[in-house]
C-alpha positions in Angstrom: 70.4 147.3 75.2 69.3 150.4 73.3 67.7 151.8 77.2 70.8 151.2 78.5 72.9 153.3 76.1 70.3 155.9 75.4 70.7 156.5 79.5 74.3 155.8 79.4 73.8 153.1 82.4 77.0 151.7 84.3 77.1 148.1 82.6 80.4 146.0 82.7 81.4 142.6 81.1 81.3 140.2 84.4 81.7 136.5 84.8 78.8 135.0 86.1 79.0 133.5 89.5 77.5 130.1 89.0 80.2 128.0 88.0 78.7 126.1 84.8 77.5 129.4 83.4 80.1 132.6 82.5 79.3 135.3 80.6 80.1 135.4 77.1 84.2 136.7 77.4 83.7 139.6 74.4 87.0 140.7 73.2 86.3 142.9 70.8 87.1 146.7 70.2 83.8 148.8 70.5 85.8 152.2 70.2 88.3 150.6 67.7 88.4 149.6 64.0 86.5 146.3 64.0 83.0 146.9 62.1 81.8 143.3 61.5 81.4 139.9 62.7 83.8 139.0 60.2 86.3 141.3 62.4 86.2 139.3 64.9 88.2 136.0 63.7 88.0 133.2 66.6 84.4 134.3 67.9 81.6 132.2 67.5 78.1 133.4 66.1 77.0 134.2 68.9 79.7 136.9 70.1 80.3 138.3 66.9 76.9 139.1 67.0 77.7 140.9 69.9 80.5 142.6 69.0 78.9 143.9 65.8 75.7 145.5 68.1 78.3 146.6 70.3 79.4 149.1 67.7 76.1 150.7 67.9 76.8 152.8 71.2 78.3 156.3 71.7 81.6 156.8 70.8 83.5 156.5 74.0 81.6 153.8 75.5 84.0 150.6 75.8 82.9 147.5 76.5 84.1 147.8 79.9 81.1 149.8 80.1 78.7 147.5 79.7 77.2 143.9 81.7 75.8 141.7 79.0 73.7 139.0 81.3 73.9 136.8 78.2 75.4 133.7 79.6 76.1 130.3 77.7 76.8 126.4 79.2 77.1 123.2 78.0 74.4 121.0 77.8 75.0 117.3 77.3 72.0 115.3 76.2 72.8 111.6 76.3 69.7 109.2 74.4 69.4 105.7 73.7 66.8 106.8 70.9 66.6 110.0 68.8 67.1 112.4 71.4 63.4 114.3 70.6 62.6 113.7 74.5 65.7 114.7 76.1 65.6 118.4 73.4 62.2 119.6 74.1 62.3 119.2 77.8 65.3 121.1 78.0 64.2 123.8 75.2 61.1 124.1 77.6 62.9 124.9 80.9 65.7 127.0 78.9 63.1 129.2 77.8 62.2 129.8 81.3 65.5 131.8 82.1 66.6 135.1 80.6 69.5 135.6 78.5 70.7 131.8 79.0 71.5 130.3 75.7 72.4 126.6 76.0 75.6 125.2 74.1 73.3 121.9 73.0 75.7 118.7 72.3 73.3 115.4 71.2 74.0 111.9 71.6 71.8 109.6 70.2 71.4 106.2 70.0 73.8 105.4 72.5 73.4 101.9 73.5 76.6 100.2 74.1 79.5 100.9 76.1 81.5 102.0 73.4 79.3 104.5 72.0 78.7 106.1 75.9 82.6 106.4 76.1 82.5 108.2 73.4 79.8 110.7 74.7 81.4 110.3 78.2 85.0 111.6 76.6 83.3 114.9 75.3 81.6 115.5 78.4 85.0 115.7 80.4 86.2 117.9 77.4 83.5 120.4 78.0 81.9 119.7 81.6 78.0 121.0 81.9 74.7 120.0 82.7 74.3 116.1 81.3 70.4 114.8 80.8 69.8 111.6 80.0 67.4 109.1 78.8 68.9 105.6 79.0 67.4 102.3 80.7 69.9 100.3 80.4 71.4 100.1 84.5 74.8 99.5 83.4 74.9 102.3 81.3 73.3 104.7 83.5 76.1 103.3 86.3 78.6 104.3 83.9 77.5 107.6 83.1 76.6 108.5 86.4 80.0 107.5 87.8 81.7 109.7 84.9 79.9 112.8 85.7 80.6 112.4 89.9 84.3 112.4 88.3 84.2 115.5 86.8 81.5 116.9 89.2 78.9 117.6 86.5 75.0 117.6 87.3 73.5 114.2 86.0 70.1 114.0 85.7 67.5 110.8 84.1 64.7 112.8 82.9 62.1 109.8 82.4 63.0 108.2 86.4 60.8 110.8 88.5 58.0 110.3 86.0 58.5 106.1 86.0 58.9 106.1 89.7 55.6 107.6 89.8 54.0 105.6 86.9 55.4 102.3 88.6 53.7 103.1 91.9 51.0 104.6 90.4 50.2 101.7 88.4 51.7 98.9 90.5 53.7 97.3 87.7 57.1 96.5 87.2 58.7 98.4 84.3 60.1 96.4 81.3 62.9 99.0 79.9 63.2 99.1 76.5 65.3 102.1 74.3 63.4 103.7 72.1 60.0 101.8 72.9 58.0 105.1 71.7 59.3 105.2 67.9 57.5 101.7 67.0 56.4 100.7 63.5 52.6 100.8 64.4 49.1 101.6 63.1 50.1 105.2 64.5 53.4 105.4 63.0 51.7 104.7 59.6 48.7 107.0 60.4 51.6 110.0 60.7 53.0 108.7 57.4 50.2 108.6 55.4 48.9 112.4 56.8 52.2 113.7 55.7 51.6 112.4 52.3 48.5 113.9 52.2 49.7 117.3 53.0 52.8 117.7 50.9 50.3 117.1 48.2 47.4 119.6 49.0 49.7 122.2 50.0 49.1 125.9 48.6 46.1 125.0 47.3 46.7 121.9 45.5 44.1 118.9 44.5 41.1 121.3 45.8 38.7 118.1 44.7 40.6 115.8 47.4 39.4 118.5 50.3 36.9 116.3 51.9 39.2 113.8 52.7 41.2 115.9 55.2 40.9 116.5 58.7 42.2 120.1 58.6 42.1 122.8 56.5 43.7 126.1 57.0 43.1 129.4 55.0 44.7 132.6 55.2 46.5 135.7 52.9 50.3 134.7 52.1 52.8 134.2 54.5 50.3 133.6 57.5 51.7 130.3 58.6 50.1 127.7 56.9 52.4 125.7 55.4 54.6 125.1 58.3 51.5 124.9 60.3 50.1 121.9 58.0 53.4 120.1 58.7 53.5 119.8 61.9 50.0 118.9 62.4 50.9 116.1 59.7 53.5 114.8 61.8 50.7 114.3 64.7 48.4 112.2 62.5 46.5 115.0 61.2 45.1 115.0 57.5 46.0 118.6 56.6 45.3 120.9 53.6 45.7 124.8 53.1 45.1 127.2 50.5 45.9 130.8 50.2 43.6 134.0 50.0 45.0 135.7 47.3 43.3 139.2 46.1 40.5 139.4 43.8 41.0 135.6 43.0 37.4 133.9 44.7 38.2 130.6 46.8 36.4 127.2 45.2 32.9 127.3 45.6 33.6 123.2 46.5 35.5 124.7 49.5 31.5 126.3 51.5 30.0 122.6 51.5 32.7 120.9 53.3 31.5 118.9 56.2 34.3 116.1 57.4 37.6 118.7 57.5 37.7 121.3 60.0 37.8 124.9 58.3 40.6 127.5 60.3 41.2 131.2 58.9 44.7 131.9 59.9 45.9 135.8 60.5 48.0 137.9 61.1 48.8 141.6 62.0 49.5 143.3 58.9 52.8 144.3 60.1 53.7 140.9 60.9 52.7 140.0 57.4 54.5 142.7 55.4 57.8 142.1 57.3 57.8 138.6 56.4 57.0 139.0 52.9 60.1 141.8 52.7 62.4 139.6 53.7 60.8 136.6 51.4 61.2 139.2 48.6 64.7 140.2 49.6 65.8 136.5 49.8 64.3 136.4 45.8 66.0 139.9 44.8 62.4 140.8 44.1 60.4 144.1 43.9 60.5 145.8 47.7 57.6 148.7 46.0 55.2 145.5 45.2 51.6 146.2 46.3 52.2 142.6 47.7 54.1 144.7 50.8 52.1 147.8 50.5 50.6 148.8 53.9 47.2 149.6 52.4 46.6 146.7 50.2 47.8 144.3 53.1 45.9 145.7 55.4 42.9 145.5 53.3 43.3 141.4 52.6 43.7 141.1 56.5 40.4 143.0 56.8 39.0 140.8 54.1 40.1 137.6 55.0 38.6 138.8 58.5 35.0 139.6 57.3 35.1 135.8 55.5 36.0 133.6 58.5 33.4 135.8 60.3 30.9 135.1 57.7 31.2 131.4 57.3 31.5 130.9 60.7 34.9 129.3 60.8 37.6 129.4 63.6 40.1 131.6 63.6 43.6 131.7 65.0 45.8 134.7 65.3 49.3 133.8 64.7 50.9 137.2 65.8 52.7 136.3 68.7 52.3 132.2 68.6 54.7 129.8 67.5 54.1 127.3 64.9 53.8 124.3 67.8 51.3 127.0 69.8 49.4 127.3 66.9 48.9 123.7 65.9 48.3 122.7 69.8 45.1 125.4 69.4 43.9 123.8 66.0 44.3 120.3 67.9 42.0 121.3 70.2 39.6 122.2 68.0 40.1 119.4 65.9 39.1 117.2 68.8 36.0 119.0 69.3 35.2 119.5 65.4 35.4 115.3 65.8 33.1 115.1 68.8 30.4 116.9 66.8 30.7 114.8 63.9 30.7 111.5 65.8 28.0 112.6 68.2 24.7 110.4 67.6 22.1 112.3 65.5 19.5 114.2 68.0 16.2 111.9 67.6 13.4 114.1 65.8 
């Protein structure tokens, strides 16, 4: 947006063409008094944000000015279970278009008639694209039959992949809802891993480091606890501790053999504007060396020269999310586990 009104480009407010998608319909005065979101009474988030960047171009440049491709639908996402499915799948093929924000509404555990009316009456209140993952035949009748009402898109996500499963395989399929979220050996495994890391976060019960699958080091603010979590929440033992300056990591920490050891950084620009806005959030001191350019810069550089000297992975969380960060430690988890389970070489 900035291009566009540094070069004053011919943009104008436009409803999209596709029928489920429009536009975002911004009625707010760019050349007027409004100077917030809280101007703009009636807007959601969304297009008050809007609005309020908006007030950043030239005096004289309305909004009729101006094509914001920032389009919104609803998206209905029916589940006989929790839902997790039927949200990451449609996260993941949202993030393939540009400028397309999804207006999510979640039903889960819908498993009786009742509760599908209930999903089925919203629907027809704000028609979209509807996903579902139900096995029950009546219900997926039902729901199908409301949406060729209204003429909404209905779509099973897990049929295409059980059609070919079930030829695949050759075996009938026995639905059952929420078959996945069983109280098994696995369940328990993810349990007992996040009990483990909640209490050897930040450096906590260094003696108990030999017991976990992962551990992650790095300077403050480089991911790690979030990072621990969700590798938790996959079954995965995980520890972290921080590199803080001029403060020597446990000399317990160099002789570790069963946990795999991963040096987490970051640019130190990433670094310092996370910790501003950590010290903002605490009213704290914005001229602490703890956001100076130099000093940061030098614990990224140190923190570098140890993972390089031990000989332990390292991960650059720049530009990766915390899932794309934990799916490259899982991979070198698995091989870390390979090694260690390998036969010893005869002599």
């Amino acid at each position: 947006m900035k291009n566009a009104a540094a070069a004053h480009s011919p943009i104008r407010l436009a409803r999209n063409p596709q029928p489920a998608i429009c536009a975002i319909p911004l009625n707010c005065a760019v050349d007027g008094e409004a100077k917030n979101s809280k101007d703009f009474p009636g807007r959601g988030p969304v297009e008050s944000a809007l609005c309020t960047a908006l007030q950043a171009f030239p005096a004289g440049v309305g909004t009729k000015d101006f094509l914001l491709p920032i389009s919104y639908f609803h998206l209905h996402l029916v589940s006989d279970a929790t839902g997790e499915t039927l949200i990451a799948v449609s996260r993941a093929v949202v993030a393939q278009f540009d400028n397309i924000y999804p207006m999510e509404h979640l039903y889960p555990m819908v498993r009786s008639p009742a509760q599908l009316d209930r999903a089925i009456a919203e629907i027809e209140a704000a028609p979209g694209l509807v996903l579902f993952t139900l096995v029950d035949r009546a219900l997926i009748e039902k729901l199908e039959a409301a949406c060729r009402a209204i003429r909404a898109p209905c779509l099973s996500v897990l049929q295409p992949i059980l059609d070919h499963f079930q030829s695949y395989l050759g075996r009938a399929v026995n639905p059952r809802p929420g078959a996945q979220h069983t109280l098994n050996s696995e369940y328990f495994k993810r349990i007992d891993a996040l009990n483990y890391t909640m209490m050897h976060d930040d450096g906590q019960l260094q003696e108990n480091y030999e017991e976990a699958d992962v551990l992650l080091i790095g300077v403050s603010r480089s991911s790690k606890t979030p990072t621990s979590i969700y590798l938790a929440n996959r079954g995965i033992k995980t520890a972290n501790i921080p590199l803080v300056p001029n403060v020597p990591l446990p000399k317990s920490i160099f002789s570790l053999r069963h946990p795999l050891i991963v040096g987490l950084i970051a640019t130190p620009e990433r670094i310092i504007a996370i910790r501003q806005n950590r010290l903002e959030a605490l009213h704290g001191d914005l001229n602490s060396p703890y956001v100076d350019r130099a000093a940061v810069c030098e614990e990224v550089a140190q923190a570098r020269r140890l993972f390089t000297q031990q000989g332990w992975s390292v991960i650059d969380v720049t530009r990766r999310s915390i899932e794309e960060t934990a799916a490259a430690i899982i991979d070198l988890h698995r091989i870390h586990r390979a090694k260690l389970d390998a036969p010893p070489k005869p002599s």
